[in-house]
BANU-242167 format. One record per residue (C-alpha): residue in one letter; z, y, x. Coordinates in steps of 0.02 Angstrom, whole numbers, plus 32768, in hexadecimal, padded with zeros to 4 digits. Layout:
AZYX ...
***
This chain:
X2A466C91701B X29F46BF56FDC X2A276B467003 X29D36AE8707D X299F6A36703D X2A1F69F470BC X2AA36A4B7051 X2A636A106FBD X2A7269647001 X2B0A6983702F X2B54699C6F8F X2B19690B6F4F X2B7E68AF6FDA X2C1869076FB9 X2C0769126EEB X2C2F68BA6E64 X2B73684A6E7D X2B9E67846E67 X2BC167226F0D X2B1C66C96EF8 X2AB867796EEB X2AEF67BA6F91 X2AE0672C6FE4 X2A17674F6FD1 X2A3568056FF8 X2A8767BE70BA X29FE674E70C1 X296767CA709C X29D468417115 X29D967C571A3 X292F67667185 X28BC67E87136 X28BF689A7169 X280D68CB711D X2844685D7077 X290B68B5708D X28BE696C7082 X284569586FE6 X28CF69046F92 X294969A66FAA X28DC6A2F6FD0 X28CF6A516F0F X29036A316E6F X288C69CC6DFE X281D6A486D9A X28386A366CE5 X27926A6D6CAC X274D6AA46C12 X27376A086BEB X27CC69A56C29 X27F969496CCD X278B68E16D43 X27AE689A6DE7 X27C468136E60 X285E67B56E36 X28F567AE6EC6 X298668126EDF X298968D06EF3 X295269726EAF X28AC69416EAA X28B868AB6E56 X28BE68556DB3 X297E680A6DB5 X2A0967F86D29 X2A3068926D66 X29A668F76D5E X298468AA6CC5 X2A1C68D66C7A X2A1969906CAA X297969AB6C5F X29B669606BBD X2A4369C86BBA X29D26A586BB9 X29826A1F6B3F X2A0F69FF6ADC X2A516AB26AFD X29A66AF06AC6 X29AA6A836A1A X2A5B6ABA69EA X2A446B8E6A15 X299A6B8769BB X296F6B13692C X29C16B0C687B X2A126A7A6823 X2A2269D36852 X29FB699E6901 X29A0690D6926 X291C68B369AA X28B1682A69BB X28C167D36A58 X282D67676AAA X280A67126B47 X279C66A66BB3 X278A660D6C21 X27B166606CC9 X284966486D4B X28D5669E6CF1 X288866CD6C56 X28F966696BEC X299166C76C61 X2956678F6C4B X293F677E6B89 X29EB67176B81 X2A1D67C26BDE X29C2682D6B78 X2A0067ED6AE4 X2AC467FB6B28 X2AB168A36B56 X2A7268DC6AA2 X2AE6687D6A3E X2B6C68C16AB1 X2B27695B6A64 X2B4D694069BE X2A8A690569B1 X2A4368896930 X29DB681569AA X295567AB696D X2929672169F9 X28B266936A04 X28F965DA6A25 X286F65BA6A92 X27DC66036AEC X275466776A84 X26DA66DE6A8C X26D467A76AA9 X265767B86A08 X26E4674F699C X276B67C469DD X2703686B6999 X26F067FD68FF X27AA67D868FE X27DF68856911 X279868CF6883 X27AC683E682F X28746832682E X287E69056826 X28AE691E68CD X28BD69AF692F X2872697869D8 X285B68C96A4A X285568886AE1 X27DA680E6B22 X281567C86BDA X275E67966C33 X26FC67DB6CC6 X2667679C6C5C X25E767576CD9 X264C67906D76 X264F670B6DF7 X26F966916DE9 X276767156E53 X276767916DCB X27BB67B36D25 X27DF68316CB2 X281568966C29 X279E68E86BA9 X27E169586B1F X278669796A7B X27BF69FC69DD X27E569DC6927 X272069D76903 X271869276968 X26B5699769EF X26E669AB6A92 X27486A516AB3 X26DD6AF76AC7 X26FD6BB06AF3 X27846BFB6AC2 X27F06B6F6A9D X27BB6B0F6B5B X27F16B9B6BB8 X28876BBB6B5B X28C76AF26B65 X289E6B126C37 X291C6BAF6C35 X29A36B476BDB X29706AB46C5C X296F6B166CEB X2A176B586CBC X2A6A6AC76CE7 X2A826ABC6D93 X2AF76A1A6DB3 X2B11697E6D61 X2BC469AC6D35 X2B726A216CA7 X2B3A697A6C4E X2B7969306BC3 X2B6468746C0A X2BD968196B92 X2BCD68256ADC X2C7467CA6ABC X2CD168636B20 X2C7D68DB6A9C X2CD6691A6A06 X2C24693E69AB X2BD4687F69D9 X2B1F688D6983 X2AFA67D8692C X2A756769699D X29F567156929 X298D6688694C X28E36682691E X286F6601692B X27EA65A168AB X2815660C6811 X27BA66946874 X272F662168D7 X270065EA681E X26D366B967DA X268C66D86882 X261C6641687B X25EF666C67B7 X25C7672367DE X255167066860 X24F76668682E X24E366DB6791 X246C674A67FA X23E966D96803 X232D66F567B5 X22C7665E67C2 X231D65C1677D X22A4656E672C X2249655967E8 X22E3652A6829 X22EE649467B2 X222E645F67DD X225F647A6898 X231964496899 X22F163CF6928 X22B1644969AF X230B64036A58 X2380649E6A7A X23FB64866B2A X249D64FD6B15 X2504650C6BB6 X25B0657D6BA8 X25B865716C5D X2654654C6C5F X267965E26BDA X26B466066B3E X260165D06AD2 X264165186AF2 X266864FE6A33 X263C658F69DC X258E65B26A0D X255664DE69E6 X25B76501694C X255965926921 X249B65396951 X24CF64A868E1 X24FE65136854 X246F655B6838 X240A64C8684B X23DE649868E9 X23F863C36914 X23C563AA69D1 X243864136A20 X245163CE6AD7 X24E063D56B46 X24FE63FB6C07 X258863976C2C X25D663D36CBD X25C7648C6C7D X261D64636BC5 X26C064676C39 X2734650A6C28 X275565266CE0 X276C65D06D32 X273065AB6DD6 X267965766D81 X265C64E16DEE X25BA64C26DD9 X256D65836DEE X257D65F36E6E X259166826DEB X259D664D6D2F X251266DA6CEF X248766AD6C89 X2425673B6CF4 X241766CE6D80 X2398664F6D8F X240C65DD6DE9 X249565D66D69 X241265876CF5 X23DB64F46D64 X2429645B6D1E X240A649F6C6D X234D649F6C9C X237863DA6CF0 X23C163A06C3A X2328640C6BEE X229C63A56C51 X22F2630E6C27 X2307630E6B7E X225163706B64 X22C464146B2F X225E64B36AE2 X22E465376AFC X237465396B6A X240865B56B40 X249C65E66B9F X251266636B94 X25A166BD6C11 X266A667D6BFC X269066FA6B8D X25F766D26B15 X25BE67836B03 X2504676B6B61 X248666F06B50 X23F266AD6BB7 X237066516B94 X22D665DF6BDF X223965A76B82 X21A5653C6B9B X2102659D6BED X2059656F6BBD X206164D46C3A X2103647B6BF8 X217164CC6C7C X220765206C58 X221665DC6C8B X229066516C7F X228A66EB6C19 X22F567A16C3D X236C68036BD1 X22D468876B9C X226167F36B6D X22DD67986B04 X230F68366AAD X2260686E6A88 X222B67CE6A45 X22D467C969D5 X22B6688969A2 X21FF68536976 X223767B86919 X22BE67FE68C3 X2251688968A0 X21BB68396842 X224567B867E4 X2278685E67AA X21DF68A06774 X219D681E672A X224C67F066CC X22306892667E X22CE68D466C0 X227C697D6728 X22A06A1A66DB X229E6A926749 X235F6AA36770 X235D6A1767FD X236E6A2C68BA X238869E26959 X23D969F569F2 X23C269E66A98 X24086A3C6B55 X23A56AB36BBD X23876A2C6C35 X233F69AD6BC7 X227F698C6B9D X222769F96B58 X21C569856AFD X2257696D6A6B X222B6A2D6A41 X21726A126A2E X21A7697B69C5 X221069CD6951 X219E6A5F693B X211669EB68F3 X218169BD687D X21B16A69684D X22726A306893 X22D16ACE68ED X23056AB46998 X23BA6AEA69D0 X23B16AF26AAC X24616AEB6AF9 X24D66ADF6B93 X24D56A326BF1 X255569D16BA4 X255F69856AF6 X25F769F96ABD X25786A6C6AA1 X251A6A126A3F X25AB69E569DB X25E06A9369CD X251D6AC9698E X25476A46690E X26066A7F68D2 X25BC6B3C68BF X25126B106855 X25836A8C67F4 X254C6A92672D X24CE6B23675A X244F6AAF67AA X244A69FE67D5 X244E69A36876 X23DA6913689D X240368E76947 X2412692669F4 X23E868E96A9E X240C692C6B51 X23AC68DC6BE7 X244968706C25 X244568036BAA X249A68376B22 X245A683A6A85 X24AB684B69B9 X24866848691C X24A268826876 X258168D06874 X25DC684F6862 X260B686C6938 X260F690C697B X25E968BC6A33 X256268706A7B X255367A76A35 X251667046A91 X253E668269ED X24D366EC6980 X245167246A05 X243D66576A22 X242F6634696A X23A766C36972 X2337669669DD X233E65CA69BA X232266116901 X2281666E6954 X224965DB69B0 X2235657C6903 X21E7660468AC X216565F86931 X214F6537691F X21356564687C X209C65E268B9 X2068654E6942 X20B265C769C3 X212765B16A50 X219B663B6A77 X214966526B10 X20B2667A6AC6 X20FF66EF6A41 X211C67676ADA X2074675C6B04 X203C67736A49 X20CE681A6A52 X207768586B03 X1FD968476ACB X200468C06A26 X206069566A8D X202C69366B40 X207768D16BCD X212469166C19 X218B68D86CAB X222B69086CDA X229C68E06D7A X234368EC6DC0 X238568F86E65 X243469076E8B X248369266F33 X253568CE6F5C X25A669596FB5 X2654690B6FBB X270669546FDC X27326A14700D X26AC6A31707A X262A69E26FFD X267E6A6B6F64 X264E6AF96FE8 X25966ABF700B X25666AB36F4E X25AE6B5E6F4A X25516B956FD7 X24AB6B496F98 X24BB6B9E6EDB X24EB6C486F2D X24516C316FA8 X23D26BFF6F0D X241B6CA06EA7 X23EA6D1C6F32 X23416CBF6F63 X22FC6C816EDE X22696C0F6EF3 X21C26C776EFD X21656BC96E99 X21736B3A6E69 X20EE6AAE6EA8 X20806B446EDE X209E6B8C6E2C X20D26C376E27 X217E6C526DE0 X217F6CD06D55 X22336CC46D03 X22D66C966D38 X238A6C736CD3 X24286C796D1E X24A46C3D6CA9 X25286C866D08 X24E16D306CA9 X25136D106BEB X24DC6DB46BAD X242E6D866BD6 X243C6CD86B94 X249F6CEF6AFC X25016C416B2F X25A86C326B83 X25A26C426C42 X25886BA26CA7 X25476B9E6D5A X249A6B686D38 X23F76BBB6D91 X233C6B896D2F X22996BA76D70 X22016BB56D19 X21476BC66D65 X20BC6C0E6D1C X20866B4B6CFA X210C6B236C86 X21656ABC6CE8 X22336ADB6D0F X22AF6ABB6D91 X23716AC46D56 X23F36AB36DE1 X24A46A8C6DAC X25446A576E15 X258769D06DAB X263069EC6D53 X2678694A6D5C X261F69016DF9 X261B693E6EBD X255F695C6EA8 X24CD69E06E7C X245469C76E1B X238D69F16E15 X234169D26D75 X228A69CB6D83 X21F569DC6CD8 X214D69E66CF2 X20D069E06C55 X202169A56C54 X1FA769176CB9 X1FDB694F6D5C X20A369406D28 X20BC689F6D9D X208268F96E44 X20E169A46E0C X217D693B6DFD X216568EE6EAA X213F69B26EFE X21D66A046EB9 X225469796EE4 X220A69996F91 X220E6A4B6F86 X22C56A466F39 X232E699D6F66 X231D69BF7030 
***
């Protein structure tokens, strides 16, 4: 018979936990019986991709202890299945006990016997897939809950390729992980070990190649030195970017780069945002204060682990707006694109990437240039995994998922805010050149293959009973299917839970498609208590379509 998450709890109390650990399991106990179960009722899932969760003590929590287990899984995993010398690149970010789970991390795999790289400082998850296959390494780990709000953390693990982990190797590191059931299976202290793996510091030796790899992806320099004094503001909020992105915008050129104070400072509980993503409008507020003040033309900012970017331009009447994930990418794609072209470097064996819930638009885009189109799961893994397979067969441009995320050229084999920024500020020059703004450059882009809009709506469902209505909801959608879409008859629908029909590996994902062209993906997030309705429409009508299927959907 299963334990009850009072047992669980229990054991904590009476094991071998630190005085200072179950001292917060009495309190939750006594004070918080809702916030007691959810901590016990189950272990932490180490996904496919690695651990994410609300930090605290239990089960179901990012801890040292969780922590540690799942490393020594990994470890386990490492030393039954790969060849040679072992080693791993070790990365982490500016939240609440980042520093403290890759300190962890890093114990438990020199305990090992494991040759640990480690940063001395903060960095970004796109320099950590540099570093990896940079220093040979057979995996990382990269401790962020990337945009999560403050009371999160976690623990992403990537492969040999600088990618995150994929199928088979993801769901053979959870078997090892899931094997160990206690914190007594750890390997805590590498001094106690007989095979001690050496712990390597890394710091600006690698910032330095990271910084010369990516600046060296750049296609327009000559309009960067005419328009090296566009006004750019960069906030980090309060992330990993602080130094590396500025550095990377002043390599390549760029002289007016603008600062928001408050938000240069590395603090995990992001003072001055309610949630430090660049998806929300709010976390961009006193970037757009310092950008009317100083007459900015783009505004950049990017999540605390430095992996997306947003951005806000100047409309037609001098007022900064914000622009999505799918209009960034597709004006990057089309850029990048006709740079390409026009650089002579097309020749037939280039492609793109994007996920099956990202605009459209980036496929009508690359088909005008004669540029193959790769479609994918949601999650830049698989993007990075289209890119280790076709790797000296055919070459990869860059790739772009709604969310934010966006790369370019191989260098990283994850998704990339410091390039992405250099990007797009290189974009904004080339248009000065053209006596465009950026904003108008998606007008010019609409106005060649049509207007699309996209939309997202996700629905908060937190705790146990929150896991069991997003279950309820997907099970309800798969056996009654919307009959249309914004009075659009439905004609097709995927499940990606079928992956003989798909030809991609399973993933709980339902799409809709009406007889209009327009789409409707619904996804439970993996790393957040939410689901998700992804909305496209295509054509002049695209604005009110949007609005009728959030209604008909988001209830």
């Amino acid at each position: 018979m299963a334990e009850t998450y009072k047992e669980v709890a229990q054991r904590w109390l009476d094991g071998n936990f630190d005085p200072e650990t179950k001292g917060e399991v009495l309190k939750l106990r006594n004070n918080d019986p809702v916030g007691f179960e959810d901590a016990f009722y189950r272990n932490l899932e180490f996904g496919t991709g690695g651990l994410r969760g609300i930090m605290g003590v239990g089960t179901n929590r990012m801890n040292k202890y969780t922590v540690g287990m799942a490393t020594q899984g990994l470890a386990n995993y490492m030393l039954k299945n790969c060849e040679g010398e072992l080693k791993i690149c070790i990365s982490y970010d500016s939240r609440n006990n980042s520093k403290l789970f890759a300190r962890i991390t890093a114990d438990v795999m020199s305990a090992n016997g494991i040759h640990v790289y480690i940063f001395d400082n903060i960095r970004p998850t796109p320099e950590l897939s540099y570093a990896i296959r940079l220093k040979g390494a057979t995996a990382g780990v990269m401790v962020t809950a990337s945009h999560n709000p403050k009371e999160y953390n976690g623990y992403k693990v990537f492969w040999s390729d600088g990618g995150q982990i994929t199928s088979p190797v993801d769901k053979d590191i959870v078997a090892e992980v899931n094997a160990i059931t206690d914190p007594s299976m750890v390997k805590f202290n590498p001094a106690e070990s007989k095979v001690q793996g050496e712990i390597e510091i890394m710091g600006a030796d690698v910032d330095e190649l990271y910084l010369r790899d990516i600046c060296s992806l750049t296609l327009s320099p000559e309009a960067v030195a005419k328009h090296s004094d566009l006004k750019i503001v960069y906030t980090p909020l309060h992330g990993t970017g602080v130094r590396i992105a500025r550095e990377a915008l002043e390599k390549v050129g760029f002289r007016n780069v603008y600062h928001v104070p408050e938000q240069d400072v590395s603090d995990g509980n992001f003072p001055t945002v309610v949630s430090p993503n660049p998806e929300e409008p709010a976390a961009l507020t006193l970037a757009l204060q310092v950008a009317d003040k100083v007459g900015a033309d783009l505004v950049l900012a990017t999540d605390p682990d430095a992996d997306r970017m947003g951005i806000a331009v100047r409309d037609n009447d001098g007022r900064m707006v914000l622009m999505n994930g799918n209009q960034t990418a597709s004006m990057l794609t089309h850029y990048i694109l006709t740079r390409w072209k026009e650089l002579g470097k097309l020749d037939g064996r280039q492609y793109i990437v994007k996920t099956i819930v990202t605009s459209e638009l980036l496929r009508a885009i690359a088909d005008s240039f004669g540029v193959k189109t790769y479609n994918c799961l949601t999650g830049f893994k698989y993007i990075a995994e289209i890119v280790k397979r076709n790797e000296g067969k055919e070459v990869f441009v860059c790739g772009g998922e709604e969310s934010y995320g966006f790369n370019i050229g191989e260098f990283v084999r994850d998704k990339d805010a410091p390039v992405a920024c250099i990007m797009i500020a290189e974009c904004a020059a080339w248009c000065a050149e053209k006596g465009l703004t950026l904003y108008q450059y998606l007008q010019k882009i609409y106005e060649e293959y049509g207007y699309y809009r996209e939309g997202l709506v996700s629905l908060v469902r937190k705790g146990k009973a929150g896991v069991e209505e997003i279950a309820a909801i997907m099970a309800d959608y798969r056996q009654n299917p919307p009959a249309a879409l914004a009075s659009s008859p439905v004609v097709k629908v995927i499940d990606y839970n079928k992956p003989e029909e798909t030809g991609m590996p399973k993933s709980n994902v339902l799409q809709f498609f009406s007889a209009d062209g327009d789409v409707v993906s619904v996804r439970p997030s993996g790393t957040e208590p939410k689901i998700k309705f992804y909305f496209g429409a295509h054509g002049a009508d695209a604005d009110a379509k949007i609005e009728k299927l959030k209604e008909q959907f988001a209830k």
